[in-house]
N, C-alpha and C positions, 0 to 999 in steps of 0.2 A: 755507072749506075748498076745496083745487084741486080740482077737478073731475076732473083728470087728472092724479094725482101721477106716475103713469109716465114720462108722456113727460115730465114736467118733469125727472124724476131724469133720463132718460135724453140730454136735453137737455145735462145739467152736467156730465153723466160724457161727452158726443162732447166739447165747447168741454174739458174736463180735457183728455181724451187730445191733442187737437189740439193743445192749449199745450203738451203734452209732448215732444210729437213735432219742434216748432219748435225747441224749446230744445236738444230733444239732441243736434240736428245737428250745429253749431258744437261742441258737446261731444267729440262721435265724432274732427271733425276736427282738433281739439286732441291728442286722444289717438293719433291715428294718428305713426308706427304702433304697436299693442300686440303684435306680435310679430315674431320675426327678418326682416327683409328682406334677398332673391335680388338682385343685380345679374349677369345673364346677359352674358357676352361670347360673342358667336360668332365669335371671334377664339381665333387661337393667343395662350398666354404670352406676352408682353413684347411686342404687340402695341401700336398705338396709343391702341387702346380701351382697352383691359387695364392698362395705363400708369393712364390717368386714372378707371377703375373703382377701381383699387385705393387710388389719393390720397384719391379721395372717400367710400371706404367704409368709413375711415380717422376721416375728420372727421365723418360720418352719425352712424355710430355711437355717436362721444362726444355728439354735440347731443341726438342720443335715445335714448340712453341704452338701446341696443337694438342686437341682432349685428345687424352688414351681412353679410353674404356675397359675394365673389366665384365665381362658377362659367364657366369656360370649354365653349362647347360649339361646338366650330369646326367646319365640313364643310360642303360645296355653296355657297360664296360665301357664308355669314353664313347659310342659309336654317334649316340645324337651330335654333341658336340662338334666332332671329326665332321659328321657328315654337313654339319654345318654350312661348316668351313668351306670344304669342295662343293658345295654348289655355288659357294659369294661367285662374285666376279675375280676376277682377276686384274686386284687394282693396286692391290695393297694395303688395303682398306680393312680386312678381315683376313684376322690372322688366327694361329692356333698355339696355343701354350699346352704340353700334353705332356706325363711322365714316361716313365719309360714302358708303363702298360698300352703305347700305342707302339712297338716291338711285337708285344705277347698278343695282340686281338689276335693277328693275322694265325697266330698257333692254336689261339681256342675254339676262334668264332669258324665252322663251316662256310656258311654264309657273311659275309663283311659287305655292306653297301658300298665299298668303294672299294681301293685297292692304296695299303697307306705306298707303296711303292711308285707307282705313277702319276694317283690323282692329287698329290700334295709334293712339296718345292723341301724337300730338306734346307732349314738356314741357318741352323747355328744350336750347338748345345750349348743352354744355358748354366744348368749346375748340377752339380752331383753333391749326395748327403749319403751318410751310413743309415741302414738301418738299425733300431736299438730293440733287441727282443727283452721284449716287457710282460711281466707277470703282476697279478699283484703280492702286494708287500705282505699281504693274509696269507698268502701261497705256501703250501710247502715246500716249495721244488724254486728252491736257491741259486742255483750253478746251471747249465748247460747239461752235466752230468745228471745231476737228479731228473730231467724232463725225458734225458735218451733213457733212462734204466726205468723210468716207471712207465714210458711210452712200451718199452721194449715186453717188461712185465707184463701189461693189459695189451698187445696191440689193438687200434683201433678202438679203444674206447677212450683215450684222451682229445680234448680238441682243441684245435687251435682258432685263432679268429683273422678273418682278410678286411680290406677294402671294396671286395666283389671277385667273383669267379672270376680267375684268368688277370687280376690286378697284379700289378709287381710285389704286393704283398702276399700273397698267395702264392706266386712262384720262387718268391725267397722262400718263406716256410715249406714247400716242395722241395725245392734243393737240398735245405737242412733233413728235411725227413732221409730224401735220396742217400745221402752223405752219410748219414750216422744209422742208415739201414732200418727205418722205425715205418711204423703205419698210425696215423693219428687221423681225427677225424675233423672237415672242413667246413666252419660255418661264417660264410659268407656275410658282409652287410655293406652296407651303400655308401659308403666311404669311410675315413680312418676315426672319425671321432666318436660313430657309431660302437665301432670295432676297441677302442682304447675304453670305451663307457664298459663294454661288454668283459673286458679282461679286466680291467680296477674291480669289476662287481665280482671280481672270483669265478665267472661260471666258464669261460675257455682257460686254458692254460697259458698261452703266452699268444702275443702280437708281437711281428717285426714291422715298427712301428719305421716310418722316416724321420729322422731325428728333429728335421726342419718341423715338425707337425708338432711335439710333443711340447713346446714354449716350456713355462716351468710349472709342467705336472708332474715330473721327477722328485721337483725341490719342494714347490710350496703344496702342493696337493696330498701326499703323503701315502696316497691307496698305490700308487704304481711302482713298482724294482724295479730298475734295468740289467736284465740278467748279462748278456753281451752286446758286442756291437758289430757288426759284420766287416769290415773295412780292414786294412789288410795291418794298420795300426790304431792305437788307442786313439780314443777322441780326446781333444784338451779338455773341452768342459766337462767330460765323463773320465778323470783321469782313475780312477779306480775301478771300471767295468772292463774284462777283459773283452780281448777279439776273441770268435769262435772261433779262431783258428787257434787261438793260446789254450782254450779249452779242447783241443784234440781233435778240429773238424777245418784243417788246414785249407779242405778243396772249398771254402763257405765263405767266400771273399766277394762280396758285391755290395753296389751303392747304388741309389735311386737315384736316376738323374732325369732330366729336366731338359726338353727342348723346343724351339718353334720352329713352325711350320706356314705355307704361301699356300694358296690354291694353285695347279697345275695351269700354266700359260701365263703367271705373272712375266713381266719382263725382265731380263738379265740386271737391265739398270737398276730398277727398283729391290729389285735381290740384293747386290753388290750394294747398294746403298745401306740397305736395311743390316745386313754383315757388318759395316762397319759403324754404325752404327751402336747396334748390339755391342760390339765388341768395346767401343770409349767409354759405353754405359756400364757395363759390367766389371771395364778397369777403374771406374770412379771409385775415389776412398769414400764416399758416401755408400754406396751398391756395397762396395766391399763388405765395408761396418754391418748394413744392414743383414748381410749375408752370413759376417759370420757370426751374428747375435742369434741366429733364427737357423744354424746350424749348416750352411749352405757352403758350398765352396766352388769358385768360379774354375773353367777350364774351357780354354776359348778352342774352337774347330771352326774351320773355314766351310762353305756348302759345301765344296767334295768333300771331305774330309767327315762332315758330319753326315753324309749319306754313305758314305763307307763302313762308319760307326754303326748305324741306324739298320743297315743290312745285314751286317753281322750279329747284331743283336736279334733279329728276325728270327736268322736262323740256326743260331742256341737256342733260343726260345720253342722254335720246333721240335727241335730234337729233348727239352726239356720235359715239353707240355706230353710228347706224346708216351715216353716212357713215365711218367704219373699217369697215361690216361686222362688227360683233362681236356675235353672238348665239350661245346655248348650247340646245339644245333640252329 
């Protein structure tokens, strides 16, 4: 007879639970998610993000078979949004779809309610696009060349148009000023469709516009040029628009790209799920199509890999924003 049935029961029933516990994991992760999943844009409509939240929440939702949601919540440079996001739970449940101006806050904003470095999960870069500097077709200023010599001419009294202070459109057109040594003047507005209304009407001089935004206001709209394209080759569907660097402005090679983000404390499973995920959806020849109709181009990074990306964009961005001078208190 045991001596000590107790502990011995009590023995089988810890090593039970523990094997249960093991097992379920992978379970959970399989399962996820079991209810509607938020994709937060802190973007206006028909934004760049907004664009590719909505392609893929499209495809999400058929693979699991579960509502995706888009929610826009635009205000203070992405930060409502962002902030969103880091307070949800940590379930999986709410997510973040954000350009690459959630890089640039951490450069402009003094203050940031969060911190994009710890309180959110790097998961995966979704897409990158060129940007396409746009004038309108009324404009005098044709080429790349005419906007540096008449900038150079007046400095400071030509203007260009952004997305919002500290957007990745705004620090593309910084670099260009940077680059070609010009001083132009920056009027800001609340996303890019405000900002393309504002340069077709003639009154800034040009928008580096993300190509994914601009649908066919190139073609059937008729107020817009595409002066260049920033990308380090021409774009197919723009086969006639040079790169700025073909125009004499070799160091002006950047694309907008496009990532999601986890609240801080999601769990490893749920991450790794969500990665691979992302990833079969974004190799679908449907995503594909969609992507490359709408100007987008896939480039899959794994979380480290995309938090390595996301770091280093940080901190160019710093060094970008503070030789412009552009900070927001």
């Amino acid at each position: 007879m045991n001596p000590h049935p107790f502990t011995c029961i009590s023995r089988r029933a810890v090593l039970a639970a523990l094997a249960l516990c093991f097992a379920a994991t992978p379970v959970l992760a399989q399962d996820y998610p079991a209810h509607p999943v938020k994709l937060v844009v802190p973007l206006t409509p028909g934004s760049g993000a907004d664009i590719v939240a909505r392609i893929l929440s499209r495809k999400l939702q058929q693979m699991w078979n579960q509502t995706v949601l888009v929610e826009n919540l635009p205000g203070a440079g992405g930060q409502i949004g962002t902030r969103r996001v880091v307070q949800a739970p940590a379930d999986g449940l709410t997510l973040l779809v954000q350009s690459a101006s959630h890089a640039a806050n951490p450069a402009i904003y003094k203050k940031l309610p969060y911190d994009p470095q710890t309180d959110l999960i790097d998961v995966a870069l979704l897409s990158t696009t060129p940007y396409v500097m746009v004038a309108a077709s009324a404009s005098p200023y044709k080429s790349v060349k005419d906007i540096a010599d008449a900038a150079k001419a007046k400095p400071g009294a030509l203007a260009f148009a952004s997305a919002g202070v500290g957007s990745s459109t705004h620090l593309t057109a910084e670099l260009f000023a940077q680059r070609a040594g010009i001083s132009m003047m920056h009027v800001p507005f609340k996303g890019s469709p405000d900002a393309i209304t504002d340069v077709a009407a003639n009154r800034s001089v040009f928008y580096m516009a993300p190509l994914s935004t601009l649908g066919g206001m190139l073609t059937d709209d008729g107020r817009l040029s595409a002066i260049a394209v920033t990308s380090a080759q021409r774009v197919s569907t723009l086969p006639n628009v040079p790169t700025v660097a073909e125009s004499g402005y070799p160091d002006v090679n950047i694309e907008l790209w496009i990532g999601l983000w986890a609240p801080a404390g999601t769990k490893p499973a749920i991450i790794d799920k969500l990665s691979a995920d992302l990833t079969t959806a974004l190799q679908s020849p449907d995503v594909q199509a969609q992507f490359a109709k709408s100007g987008n181009s896939t480039r899959i990074l794994k979380p480290e890999q995309f938090k390595a990306f996301v770091d280093s964009e940080i901190k160019t961005n710093k060094q970008l924003a503070q030789k412009a001078g552009i900070q927001v208190d």
